[in-house]
C-alpha positions as CSV (number, residue, x, y, z in Angstrom):
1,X,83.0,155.1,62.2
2,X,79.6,153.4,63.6
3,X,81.8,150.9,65.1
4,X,83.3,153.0,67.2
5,X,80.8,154.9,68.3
6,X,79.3,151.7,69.2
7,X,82.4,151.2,71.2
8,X,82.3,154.4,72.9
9,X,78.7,153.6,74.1
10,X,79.3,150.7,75.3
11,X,82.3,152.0,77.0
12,X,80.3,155.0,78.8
13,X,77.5,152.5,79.3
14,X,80.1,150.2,81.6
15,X,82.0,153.4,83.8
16,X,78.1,155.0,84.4
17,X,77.2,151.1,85.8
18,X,80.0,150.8,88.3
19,X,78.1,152.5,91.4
20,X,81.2,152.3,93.6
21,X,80.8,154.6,96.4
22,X,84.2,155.8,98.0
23,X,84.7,155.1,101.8
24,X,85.1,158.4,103.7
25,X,83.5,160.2,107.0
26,X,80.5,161.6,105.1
27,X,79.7,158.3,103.0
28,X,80.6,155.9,106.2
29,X,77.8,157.1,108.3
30,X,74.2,155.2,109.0
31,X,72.5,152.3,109.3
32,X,74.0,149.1,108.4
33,X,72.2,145.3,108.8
34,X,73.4,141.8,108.4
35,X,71.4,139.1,108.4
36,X,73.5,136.1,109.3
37,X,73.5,132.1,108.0
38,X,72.2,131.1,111.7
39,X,68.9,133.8,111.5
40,X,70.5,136.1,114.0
41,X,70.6,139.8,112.6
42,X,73.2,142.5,113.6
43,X,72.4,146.2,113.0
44,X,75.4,149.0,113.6
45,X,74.2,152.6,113.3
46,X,77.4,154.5,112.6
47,X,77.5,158.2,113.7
48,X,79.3,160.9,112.2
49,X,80.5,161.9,115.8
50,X,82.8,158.9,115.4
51,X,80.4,156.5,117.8
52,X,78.6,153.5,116.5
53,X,76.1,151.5,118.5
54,X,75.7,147.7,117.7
55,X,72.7,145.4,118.9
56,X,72.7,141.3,117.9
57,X,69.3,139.9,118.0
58,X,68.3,136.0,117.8
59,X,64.6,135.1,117.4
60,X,63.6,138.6,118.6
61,X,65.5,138.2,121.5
62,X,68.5,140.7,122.4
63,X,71.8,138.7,122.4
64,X,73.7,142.1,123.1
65,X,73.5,145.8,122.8
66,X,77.0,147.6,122.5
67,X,78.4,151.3,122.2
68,X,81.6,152.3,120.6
69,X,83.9,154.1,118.5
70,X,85.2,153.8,114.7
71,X,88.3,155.6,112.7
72,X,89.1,155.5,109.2
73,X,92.3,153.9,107.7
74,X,93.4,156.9,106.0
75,X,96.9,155.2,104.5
76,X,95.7,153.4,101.8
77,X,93.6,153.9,98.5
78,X,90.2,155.2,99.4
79,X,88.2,152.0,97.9
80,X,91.1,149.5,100.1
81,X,90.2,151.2,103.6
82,X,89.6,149.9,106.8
83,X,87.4,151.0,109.5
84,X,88.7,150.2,112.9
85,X,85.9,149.6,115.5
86,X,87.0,150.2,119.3
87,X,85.5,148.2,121.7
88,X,83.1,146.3,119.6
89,X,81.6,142.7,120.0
90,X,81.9,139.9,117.4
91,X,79.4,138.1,116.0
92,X,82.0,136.5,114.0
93,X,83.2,135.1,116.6
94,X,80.6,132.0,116.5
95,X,82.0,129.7,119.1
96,X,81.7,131.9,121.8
97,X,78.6,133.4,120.7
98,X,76.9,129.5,120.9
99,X,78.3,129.8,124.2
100,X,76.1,132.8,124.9
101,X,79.8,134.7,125.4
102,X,80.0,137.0,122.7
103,X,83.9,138.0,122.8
104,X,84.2,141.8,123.0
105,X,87.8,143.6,121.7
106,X,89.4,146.6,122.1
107,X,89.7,146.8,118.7
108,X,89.1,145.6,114.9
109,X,89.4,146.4,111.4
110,X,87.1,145.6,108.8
111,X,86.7,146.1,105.4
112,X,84.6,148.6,103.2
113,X,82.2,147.6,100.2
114,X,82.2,149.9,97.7
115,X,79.5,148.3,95.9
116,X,76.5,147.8,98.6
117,X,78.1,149.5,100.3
118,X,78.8,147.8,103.6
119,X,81.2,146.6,105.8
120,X,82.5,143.2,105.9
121,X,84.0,141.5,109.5
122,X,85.8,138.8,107.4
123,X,88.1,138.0,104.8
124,X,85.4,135.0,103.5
125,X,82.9,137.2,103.7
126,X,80.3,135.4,105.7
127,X,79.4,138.0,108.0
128,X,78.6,141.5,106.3
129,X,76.6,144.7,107.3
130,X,74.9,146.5,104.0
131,X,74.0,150.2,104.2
132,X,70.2,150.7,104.4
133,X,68.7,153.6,102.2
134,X,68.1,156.9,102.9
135,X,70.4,156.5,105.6
């Protein structure tokens, strides 16, 4: 009897510790920073009017400053979702960036962390936004 009680603890102890938070148009929205390997640090503030605005900085120095839109994936399971950015710059996109030509696209998907939460920009999972409190 103690033993499973024990067991049932534990057991509640583990589900209360998973703080996943569930992508969606209320939970998406706010301020998200990534500090990148190379020092430069990107901040996205995503709006719940579907707009983000996006800023790269180097050294204190503006790289770019960028407005667009965002949409959720809505086919799949809500902790697998996408967000699609529209017209968006890539800081992923390293080569170019060295170049000082940032490449700007239409569009691109990236991928929701349920357990920062954040966004991530690749499947490796060098370059990643977290959420900032309060936000």
């Amino acid at each position: 009897m103690k033993f499973s009680i024990l067991i049932l603890f534990l057991a509640c102890l583990l589900i209360g510790c998973d703080k996943r938070v569930e992508l969606s148009s209320t939970t998406l929205p706010g301020t998200y920073i990534g500090n990148y390997e190379n020092g430069q640090t990107e901040i996205f503030v995503i709006k719940q009017d579907g707009t983000f605005s996006q800023s790269l900085s180097s050294s204190n120095k503006i790289i770019y400053t960028n407005q667009g839109r965002w949409e959720i994936d809505t086919q799949t399971n809500t902790y697998l979702r996408t967000i699609t950015f529209r017209n968006v710059y890539l800081a992923v996109d390293v080569w170019n960036l060295s170049k000082g030509q940032p490449r700007k696209v239409d569009s691109f998907d990236v991928y929701w962390s349920p357990h920062g939460p954040g966004i991530t920009f690749s499947d490796e999972e060098h370059f990643w936004a977290d959420k900032q409190p309060n936000n």
